[in-house]
N, C-alpha and C positions, 0 to 999 in steps of 0.2 A: 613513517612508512608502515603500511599494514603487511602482517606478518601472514604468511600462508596459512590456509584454512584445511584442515584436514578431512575429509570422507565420513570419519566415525566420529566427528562433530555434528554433519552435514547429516547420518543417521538418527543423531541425541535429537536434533531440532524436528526431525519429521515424528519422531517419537513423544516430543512435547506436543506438537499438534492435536496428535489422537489422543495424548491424554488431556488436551482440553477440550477436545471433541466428547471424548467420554461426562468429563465434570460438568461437563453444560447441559447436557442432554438426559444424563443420567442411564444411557444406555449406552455397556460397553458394546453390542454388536455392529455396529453402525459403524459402517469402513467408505471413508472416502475415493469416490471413482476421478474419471477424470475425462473433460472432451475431449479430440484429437485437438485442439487448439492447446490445452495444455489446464485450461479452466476446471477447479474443482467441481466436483458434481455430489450431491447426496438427495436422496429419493426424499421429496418432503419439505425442502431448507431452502433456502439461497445461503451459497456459502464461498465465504471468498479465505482465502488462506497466505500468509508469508512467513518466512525464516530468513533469519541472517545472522550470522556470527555468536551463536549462543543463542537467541532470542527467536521465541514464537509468537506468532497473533494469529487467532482465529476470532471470525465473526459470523451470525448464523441469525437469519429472520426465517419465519416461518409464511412472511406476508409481503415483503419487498423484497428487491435486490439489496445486496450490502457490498461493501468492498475494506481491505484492509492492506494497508504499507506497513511493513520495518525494517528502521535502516539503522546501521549501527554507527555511531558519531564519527568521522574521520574526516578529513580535507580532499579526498578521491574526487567529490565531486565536482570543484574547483578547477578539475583538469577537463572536464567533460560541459562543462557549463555552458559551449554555445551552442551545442548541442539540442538543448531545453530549453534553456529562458529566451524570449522572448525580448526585443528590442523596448518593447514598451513596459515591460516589466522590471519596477524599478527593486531587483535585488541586489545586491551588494556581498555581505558579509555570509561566508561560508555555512554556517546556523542556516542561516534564511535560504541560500542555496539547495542546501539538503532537506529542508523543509518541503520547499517550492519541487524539487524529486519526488519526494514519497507520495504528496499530494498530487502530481499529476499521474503515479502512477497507480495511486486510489482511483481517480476519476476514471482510468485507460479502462481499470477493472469494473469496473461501474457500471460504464458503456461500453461494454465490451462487445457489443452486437457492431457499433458506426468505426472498429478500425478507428480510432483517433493516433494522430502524429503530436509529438510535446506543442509545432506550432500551431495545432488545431486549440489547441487549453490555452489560456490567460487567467493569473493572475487580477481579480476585479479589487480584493481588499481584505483585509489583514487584522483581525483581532488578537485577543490573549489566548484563545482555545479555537479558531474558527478563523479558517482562509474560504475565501468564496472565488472559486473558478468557474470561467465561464469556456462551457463545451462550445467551441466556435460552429461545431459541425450542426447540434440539435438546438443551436441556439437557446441555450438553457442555462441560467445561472446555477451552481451546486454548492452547496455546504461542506465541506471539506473539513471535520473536527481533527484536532492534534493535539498532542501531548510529548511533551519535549522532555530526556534527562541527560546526568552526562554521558549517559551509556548507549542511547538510543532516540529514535526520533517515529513516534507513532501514529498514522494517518488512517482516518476512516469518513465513511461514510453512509447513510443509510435512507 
């Protein structure tokens, strides 16, 4: 059972953000804004941002879009799973569950102009570092990079 998350955790994470914002950049002035959608914004960057449960990911290109997922390792998803996965998607085991989450919601971030729904995304195929979904809407194959621990489950893309 996951244990409740406190507010001044929920602070420490947004406060790791900007200090990776700062380490990447090398400049601390640089404050992230925000669309009314909810989307990060910084004058200069494509910048996509997550936090969950102790853990931050920031990612930033100066020349494409980026996007980035973190999720922290638990069985949550298993209750929400028809939700997302797709009939032809053949996942199973809670890992790949959670995986197959962050990764769509890498992609949602991605293409965040076409409004995608989890059944617009498919699962196409499955490496050691690399899921390929396919955006049904832009009919686009994407790359979807990952990095798995037992603490976390890390998705991006660029």
């Amino acid at each position: 059972m996951d244990e409740p998350f406190d507010g001044s955790a929920r602070e420490r994470e947004r406060d790791a953000v900007h200090r990776l914002l700062h380490a990447m950049t090398g400049d601390d002035t640089l404050c992230i804004g925000h669309e009314p959608s909810g989307k990060p914004t910084l004058p200069g960057w494509h910048i996509s941002v997550s936090h969950t449960r102790g853990f931050a990911a920031l990612i930033l290109s100066d020349r494409q879009e980026v996007a980035v997922d973190i999720e922290y390792q638990s069985d949550r998803v298993g209750r929400i799973a028809k939700k997302f996965i797709r009939d032809d998607e053949p996942v199973t085991s809670i890992e790949d569950m959670l995986l197959l989450w962050s990764a769509k919601e890498t992609l949602y971030k991605l293409h965040s102009s076409a409004h995608l729904q989890y059944f617009d995304m498919r699962l196409r195929e499955k490496s050691d570092a690399v899921m390929l979904l396919e955006d049904m809407k832009l009919n686009q194959i994407v790359a979807i990079h990952f990095e798995c621990s037992a603490d976390y489950v890390l998705t991006y893309s660029f």
